[in-house]
LUMMAR-605980 format. One record per residue (C-alpha): residue number from 1; residue in three letters; x, y negated, z negated. Coordinates in nm, 3 decimals, decimal comma. Each point is the difference from the previous one (the first is absolute). Example, Ala and Ser with C-alpha at 12.3 -4.5 7.8 and 13.67 -1.06 7.14 Angstrom:
BEGIN
k->1	r->ALA	u->1,230	v->0,450	w->-0,780
k->2	r->SER	u->0,137	v->-0,344	w->0,066
//
This chain:
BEGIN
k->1	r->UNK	u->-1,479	v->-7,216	w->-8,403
k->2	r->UNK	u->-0,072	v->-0,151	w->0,337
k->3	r->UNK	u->-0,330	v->0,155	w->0,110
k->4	r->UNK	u->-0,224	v->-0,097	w->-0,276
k->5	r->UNK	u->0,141	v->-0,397	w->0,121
k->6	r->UNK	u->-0,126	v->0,000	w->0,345
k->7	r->UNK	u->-0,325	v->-0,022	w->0,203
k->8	r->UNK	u->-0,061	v->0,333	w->0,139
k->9	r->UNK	u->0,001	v->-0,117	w->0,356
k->10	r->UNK	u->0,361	v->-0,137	w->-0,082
k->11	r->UNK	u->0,079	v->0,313	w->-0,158
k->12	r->UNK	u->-0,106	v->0,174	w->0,295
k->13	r->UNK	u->0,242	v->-0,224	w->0,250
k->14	r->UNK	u->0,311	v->0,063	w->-0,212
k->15	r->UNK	u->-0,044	v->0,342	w->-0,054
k->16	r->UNK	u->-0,091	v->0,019	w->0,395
k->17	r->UNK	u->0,305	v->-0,170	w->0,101
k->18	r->UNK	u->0,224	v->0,181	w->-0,194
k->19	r->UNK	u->-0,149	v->0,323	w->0,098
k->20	r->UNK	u->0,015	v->-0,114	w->0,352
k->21	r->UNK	u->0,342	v->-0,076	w->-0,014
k->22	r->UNK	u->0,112	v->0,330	w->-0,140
k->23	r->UNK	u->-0,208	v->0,169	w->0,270
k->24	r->UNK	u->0,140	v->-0,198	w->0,296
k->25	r->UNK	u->0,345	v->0,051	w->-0,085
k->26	r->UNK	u->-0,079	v->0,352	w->-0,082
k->27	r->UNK	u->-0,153	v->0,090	w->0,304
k->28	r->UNK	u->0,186	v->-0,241	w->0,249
k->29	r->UNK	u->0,173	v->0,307	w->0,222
k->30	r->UNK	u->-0,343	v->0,145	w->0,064
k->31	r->UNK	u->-0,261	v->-0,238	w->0,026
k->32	r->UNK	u->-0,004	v->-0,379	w->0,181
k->33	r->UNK	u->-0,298	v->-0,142	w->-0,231
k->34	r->UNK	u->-0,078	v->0,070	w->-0,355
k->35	r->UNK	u->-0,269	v->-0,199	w->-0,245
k->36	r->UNK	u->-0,110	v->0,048	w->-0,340
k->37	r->UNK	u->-0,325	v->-0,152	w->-0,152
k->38	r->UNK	u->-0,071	v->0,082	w->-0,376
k->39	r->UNK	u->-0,346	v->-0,081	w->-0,141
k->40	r->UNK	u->-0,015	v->0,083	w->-0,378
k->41	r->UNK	u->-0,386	v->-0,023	w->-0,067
k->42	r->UNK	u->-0,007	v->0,252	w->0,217
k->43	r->UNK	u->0,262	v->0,252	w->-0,095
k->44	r->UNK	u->0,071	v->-0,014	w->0,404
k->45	r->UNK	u->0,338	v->-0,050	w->0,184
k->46	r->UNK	u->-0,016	v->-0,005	w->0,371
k->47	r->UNK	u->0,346	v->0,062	w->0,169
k->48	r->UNK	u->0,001	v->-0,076	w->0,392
k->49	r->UNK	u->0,335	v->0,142	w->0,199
k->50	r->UNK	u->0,053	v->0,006	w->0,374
k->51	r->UNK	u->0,214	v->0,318	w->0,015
k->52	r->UNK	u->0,280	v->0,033	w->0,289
k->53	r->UNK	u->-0,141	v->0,171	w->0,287
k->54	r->UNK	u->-0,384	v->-0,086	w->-0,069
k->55	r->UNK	u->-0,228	v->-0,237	w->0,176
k->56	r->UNK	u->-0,237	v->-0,055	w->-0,309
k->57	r->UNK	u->0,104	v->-0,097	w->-0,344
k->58	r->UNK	u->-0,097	v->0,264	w->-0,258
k->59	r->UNK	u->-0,209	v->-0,099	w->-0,301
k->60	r->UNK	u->0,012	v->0,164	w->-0,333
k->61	r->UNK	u->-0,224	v->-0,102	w->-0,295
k->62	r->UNK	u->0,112	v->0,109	w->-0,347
k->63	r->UNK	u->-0,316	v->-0,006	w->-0,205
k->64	r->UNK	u->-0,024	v->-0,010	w->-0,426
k->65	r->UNK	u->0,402	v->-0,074	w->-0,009
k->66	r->UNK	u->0,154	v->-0,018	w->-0,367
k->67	r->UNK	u->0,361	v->0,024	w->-0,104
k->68	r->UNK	u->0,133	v->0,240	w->-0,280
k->69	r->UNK	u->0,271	v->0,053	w->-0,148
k->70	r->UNK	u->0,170	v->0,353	w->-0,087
k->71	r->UNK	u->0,341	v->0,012	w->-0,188
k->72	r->UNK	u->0,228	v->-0,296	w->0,168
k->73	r->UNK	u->-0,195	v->0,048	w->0,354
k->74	r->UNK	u->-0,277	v->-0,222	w->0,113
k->75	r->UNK	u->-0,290	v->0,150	w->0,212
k->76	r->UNK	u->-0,252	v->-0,132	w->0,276
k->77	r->UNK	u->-0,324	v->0,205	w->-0,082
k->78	r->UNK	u->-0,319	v->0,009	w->0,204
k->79	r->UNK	u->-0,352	v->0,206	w->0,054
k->80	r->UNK	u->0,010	v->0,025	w->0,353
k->81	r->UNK	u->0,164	v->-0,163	w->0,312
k->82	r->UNK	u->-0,202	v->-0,087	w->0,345
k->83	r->UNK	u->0,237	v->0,001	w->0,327
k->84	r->UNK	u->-0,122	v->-0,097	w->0,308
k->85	r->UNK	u->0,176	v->0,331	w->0,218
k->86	r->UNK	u->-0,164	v->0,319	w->-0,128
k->87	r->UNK	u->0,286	v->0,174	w->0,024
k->88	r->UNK	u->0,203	v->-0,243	w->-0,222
k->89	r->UNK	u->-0,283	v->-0,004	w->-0,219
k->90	r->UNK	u->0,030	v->0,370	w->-0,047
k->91	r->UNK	u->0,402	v->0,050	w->-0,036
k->92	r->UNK	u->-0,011	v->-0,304	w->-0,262
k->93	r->UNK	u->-0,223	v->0,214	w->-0,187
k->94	r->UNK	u->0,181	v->0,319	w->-0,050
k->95	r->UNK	u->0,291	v->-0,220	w->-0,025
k->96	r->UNK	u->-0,121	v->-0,210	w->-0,312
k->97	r->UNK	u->-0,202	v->0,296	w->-0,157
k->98	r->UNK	u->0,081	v->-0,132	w->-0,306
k->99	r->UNK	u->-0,161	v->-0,346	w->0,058
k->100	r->UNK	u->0,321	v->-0,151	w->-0,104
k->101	r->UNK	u->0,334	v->-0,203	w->0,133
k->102	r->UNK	u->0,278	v->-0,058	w->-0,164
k->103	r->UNK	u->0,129	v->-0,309	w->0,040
k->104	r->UNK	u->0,372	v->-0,073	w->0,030
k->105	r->UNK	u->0,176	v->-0,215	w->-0,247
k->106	r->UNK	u->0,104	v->-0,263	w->0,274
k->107	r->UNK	u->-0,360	v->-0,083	w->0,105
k->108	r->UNK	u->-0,020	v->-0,216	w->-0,342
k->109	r->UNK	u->-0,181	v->0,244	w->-0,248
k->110	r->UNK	u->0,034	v->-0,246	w->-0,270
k->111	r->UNK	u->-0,177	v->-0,240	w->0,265
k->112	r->UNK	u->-0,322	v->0,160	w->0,056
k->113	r->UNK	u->-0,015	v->0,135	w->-0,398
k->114	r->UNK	u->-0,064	v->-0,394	w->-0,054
k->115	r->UNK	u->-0,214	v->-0,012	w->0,321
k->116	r->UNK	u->-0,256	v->0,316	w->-0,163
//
C-alpha cells in the first residue's frame, strides 16, 4: 500500500494532482480554470473552477470526505459541502442527498484506495 509510505503533505499533493487532473479534463468544455487542494488532517477538499460565462471562480469545500466501497464501485462520501453561490450551494444539496459520489472507474479508484 502506498498511503501508509508517504508524508501526509505528500500524500495530499499526489492525490491533489491526480484529482486535479481528472477534474480539468473533465470539466474543460465548461470552465477556463479548475484547482484542487486536498488537506487530509482535515477531512477538507477545496475545489476552485472558473465556470464559462462567470466573472468569479466558484469555490466549493467538501468537508469530513472518506471513500467507501460498495460491491465493485468506489464512492466519494462527505458530511456536508460549503459553495460560495447560494444557489449552487442549495442545488448541490438536493442533488447529493445522499452525501455520496460515485466515482468512475477511470479516475484511478485503485489510486486513491492506497491514498485513504
Amino acid at each position: 500500500m502506498v498511503g501508509p509510505a508517504l508524508g501526509g503533505g505528500l500524500r495530499d499533493v499526489v492525490l491533489s494532482q491526480a484529482l486535479t487532473a481528472y477534474g480539468r479534463n473533465h470539466l474543460k468544455d465548461i470552465s477556463h480554470m479548475f484547482n484542487l487542494s486536498v488537506d487530509s488532517r482535515a477531512k477538507v477538499i477545496r475545489i476552485e473552477v472558473l465556470l464559462a460565462g462567470e466573472r468569479e471562480p466558484v469555490l466549493v469545500e467538501v468537508h469530513g470526505y472518506g471513500f467507501c466501497r460498495e460491491d465493485a464501485a468506489t464512492y466519494l462520501t462527505f458530511e456536508r459541502l460549503a459553495v460560495s453561490r447560494e444557489w449552487m450551494g442549495r442545488v448541490l444539496d438536493g442533488a447529493l442527498a445522499s452525501r455520496r459520489i460515485r466515482l468512475p472507474e477511470g479516475l484511478g479508484t485503485k489510486l486513491l484506495e492506497s491514498f485513504m
